[in-house]
C-alpha positions in Angstrom: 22.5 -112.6 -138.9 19.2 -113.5 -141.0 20.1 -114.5 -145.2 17.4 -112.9 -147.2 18.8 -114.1 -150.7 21.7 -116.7 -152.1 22.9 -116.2 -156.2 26.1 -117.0 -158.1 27.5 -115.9 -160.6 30.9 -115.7 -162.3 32.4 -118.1 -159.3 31.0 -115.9 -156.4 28.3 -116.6 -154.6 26.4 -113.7 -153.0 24.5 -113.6 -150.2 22.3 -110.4 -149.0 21.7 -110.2 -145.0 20.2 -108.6 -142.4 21.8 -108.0 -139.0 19.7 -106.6 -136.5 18.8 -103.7 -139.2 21.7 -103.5 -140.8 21.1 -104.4 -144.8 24.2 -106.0 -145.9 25.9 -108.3 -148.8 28.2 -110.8 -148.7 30.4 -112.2 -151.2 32.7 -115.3 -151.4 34.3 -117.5 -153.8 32.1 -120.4 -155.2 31.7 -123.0 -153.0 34.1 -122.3 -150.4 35.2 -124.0 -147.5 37.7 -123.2 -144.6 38.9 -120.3 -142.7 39.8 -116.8 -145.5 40.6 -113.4 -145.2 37.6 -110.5 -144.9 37.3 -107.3 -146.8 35.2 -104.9 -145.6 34.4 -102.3 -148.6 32.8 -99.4 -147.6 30.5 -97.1 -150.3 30.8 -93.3 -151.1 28.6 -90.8 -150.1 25.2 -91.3 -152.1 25.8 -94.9 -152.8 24.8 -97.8 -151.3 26.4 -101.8 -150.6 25.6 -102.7 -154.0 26.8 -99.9 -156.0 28.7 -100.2 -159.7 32.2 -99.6 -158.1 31.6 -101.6 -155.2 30.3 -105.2 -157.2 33.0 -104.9 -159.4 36.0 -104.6 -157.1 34.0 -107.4 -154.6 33.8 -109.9 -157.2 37.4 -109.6 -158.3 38.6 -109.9 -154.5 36.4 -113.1 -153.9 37.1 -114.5 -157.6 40.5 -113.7 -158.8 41.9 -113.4 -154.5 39.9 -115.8 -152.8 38.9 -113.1 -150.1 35.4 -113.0 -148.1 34.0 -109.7 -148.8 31.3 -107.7 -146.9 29.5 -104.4 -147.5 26.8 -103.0 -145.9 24.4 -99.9 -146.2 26.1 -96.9 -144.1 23.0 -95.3 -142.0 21.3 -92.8 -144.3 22.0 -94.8 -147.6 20.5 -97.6 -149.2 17.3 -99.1 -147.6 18.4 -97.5 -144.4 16.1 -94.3 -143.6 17.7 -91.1 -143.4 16.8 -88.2 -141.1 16.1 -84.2 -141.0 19.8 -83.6 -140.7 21.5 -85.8 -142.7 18.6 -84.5 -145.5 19.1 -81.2 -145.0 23.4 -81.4 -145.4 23.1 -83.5 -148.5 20.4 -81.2 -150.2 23.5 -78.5 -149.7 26.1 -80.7 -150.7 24.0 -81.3 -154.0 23.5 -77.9 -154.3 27.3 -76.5 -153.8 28.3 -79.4 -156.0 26.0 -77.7 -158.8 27.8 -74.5 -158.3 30.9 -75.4 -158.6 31.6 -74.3 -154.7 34.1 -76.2 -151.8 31.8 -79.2 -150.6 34.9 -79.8 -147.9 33.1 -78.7 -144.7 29.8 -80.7 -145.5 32.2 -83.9 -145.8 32.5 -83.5 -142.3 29.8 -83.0 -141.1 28.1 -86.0 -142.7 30.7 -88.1 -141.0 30.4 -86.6 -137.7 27.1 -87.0 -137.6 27.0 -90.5 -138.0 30.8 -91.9 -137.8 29.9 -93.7 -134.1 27.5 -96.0 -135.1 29.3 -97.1 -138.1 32.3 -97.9 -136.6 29.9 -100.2 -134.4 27.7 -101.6 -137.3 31.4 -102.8 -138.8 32.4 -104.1 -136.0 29.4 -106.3 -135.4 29.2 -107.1 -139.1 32.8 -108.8 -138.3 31.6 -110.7 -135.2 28.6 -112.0 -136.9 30.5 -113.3 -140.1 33.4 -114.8 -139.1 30.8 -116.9 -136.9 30.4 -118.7 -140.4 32.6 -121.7 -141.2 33.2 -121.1 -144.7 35.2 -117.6 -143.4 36.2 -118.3 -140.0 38.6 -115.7 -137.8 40.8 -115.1 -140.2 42.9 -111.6 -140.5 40.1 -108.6 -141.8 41.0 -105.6 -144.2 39.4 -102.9 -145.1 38.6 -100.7 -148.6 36.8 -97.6 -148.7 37.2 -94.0 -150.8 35.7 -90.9 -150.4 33.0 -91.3 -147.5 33.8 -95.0 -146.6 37.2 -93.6 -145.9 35.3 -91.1 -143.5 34.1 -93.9 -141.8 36.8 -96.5 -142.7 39.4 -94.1 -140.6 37.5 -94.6 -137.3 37.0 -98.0 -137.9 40.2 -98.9 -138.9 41.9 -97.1 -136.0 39.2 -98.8 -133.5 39.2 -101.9 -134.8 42.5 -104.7 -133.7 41.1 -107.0 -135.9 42.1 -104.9 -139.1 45.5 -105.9 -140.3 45.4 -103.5 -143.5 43.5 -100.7 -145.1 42.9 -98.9 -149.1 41.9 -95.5 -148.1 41.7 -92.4 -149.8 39.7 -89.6 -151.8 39.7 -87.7 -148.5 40.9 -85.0 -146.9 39.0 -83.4 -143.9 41.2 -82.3 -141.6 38.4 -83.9 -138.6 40.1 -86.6 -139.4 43.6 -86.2 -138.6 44.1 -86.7 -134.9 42.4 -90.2 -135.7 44.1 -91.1 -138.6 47.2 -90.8 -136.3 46.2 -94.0 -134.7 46.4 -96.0 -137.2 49.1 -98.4 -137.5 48.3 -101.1 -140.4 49.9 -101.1 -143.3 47.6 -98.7 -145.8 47.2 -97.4 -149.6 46.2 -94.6 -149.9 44.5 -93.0 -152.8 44.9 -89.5 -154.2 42.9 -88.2 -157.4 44.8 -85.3 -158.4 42.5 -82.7 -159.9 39.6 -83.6 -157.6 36.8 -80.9 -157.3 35.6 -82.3 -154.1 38.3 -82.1 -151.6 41.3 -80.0 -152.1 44.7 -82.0 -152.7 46.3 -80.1 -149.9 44.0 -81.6 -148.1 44.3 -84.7 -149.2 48.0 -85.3 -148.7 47.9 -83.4 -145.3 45.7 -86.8 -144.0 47.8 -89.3 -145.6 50.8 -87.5 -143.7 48.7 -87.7 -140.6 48.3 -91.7 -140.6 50.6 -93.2 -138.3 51.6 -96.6 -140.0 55.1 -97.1 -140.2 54.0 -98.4 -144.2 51.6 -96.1 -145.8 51.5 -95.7 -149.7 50.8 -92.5 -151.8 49.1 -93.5 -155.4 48.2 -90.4 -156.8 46.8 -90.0 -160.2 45.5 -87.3 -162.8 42.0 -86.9 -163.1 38.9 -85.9 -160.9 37.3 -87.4 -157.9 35.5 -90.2 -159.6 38.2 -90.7 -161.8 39.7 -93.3 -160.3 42.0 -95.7 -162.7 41.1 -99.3 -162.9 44.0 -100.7 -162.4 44.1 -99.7 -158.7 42.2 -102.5 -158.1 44.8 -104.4 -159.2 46.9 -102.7 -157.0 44.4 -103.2 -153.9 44.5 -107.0 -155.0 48.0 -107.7 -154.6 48.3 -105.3 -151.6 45.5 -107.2 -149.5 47.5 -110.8 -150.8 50.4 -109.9 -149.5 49.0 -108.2 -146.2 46.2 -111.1 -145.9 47.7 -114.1 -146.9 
């Protein structure tokens, strides 16, 4: 793991890294020392590891919860390059969005096509910074909506260092045979007038994921409609599951 870059601001100090060619951001509380917890927040489709949504919720976990919180850009966002394929499905995705048509099916297959190596990146991203003393091995979670909960299912399900999980704003039914091997506790996040993926949809998945505790909060509005307050939710829900 190579630091490019080292700023605070507001009490967090953030550091942008490279790992291998992974582009990726770190954040932690101000001058911290000892072993913490670890979110790993994964973007949405488009996005990259420093997007709006993203910033915001990452400084309020490392501020206001004292977390350790990671993201990185997924392959084919960000400063990573993309290729023919993945070009080609988003230029249709773009272009169904525009006309008001199901964008389901090309959910999928952007997170077939590159699910694997994500799952790997995150688990490597883990390895390499708990290495640092100021974060340590302690217990990992994970947030991610939309496409990071594409990717976050795999991982999460994969992954035993994972001890709980915000998921949500998905739906594709690829997903459910994986989803059923989950077993951390998980919070799951429904918008429900989203134009992306259909509602059925998205409550068939959260009724696929095997954890014994699994939360519904559902809420009016479309797919980037997402209430603020949930992140106070996901702040209390990671305390309690973190420590």
């Amino acid at each position: 793991m190579r630091f490019i870059s080292k700023t605070s601001l507001g009490g967090v100090t953030e550091q942008l890294f490279t790992l291998d060619e992974i582009p990726g951001v770190l954040w932690t509380p101000e001058d911290a020392h000892g072993t913490r917890p670890l979110i790993l927040m994964g973007h949405g489709g488009g996005q990259h590891k420093k997007a709006a949504s993203i910033l915001a919720r990452a400084h309020r976990l490392a501020a206001e919860g004292g977390f350790a919180v990671a993201a990185i850009d997924v392959p084919n966002h960000g400063e990573r390059p993309t290729d023919e394929e993945f070009d080609r499905i988003a230029t249709e995705y773009r272009a169904r969005m525009a006309a008001g048509e199901d964008t389901a099916a090309l959910d999928t297959a952007m997170y077939t096509l590159v699910a694997g190596q994500t799952v790997e990146e995150w688990q490597a991203v883990v390895t390499a910074v708990q290495q640092l003393d100021h974060i340590g091995g302690g217990p990992v979670g994970y947030w991610g909506v939309s496409l990071g909960c594409a990717f976050g299912i795999p991982f999460v399900a994969a992954e035993p260092r994972v001890r709980a999980a915000v998921l949500g704003l998905q739906g594709s039914p690829a997903l459910a045979g994986t989803a059923a091997q989950i077993t951390v506790p998980v919070q799951f996040l429904v918008q429900w007038d989203d134009e992306r993926m259909p509602r059925a949809q998205s409550l068939a998945l959260f009724d696929a994921i095997g954890s014994a505790e699994k939360t519904l909060h559902a809420n009016p509005g479309k797919h980037g409609d997402l209430p603020r307050f949930e992140v106070d939710d996901s702040l209390r829900f990671f305390a309690r599951h973190l420590g």
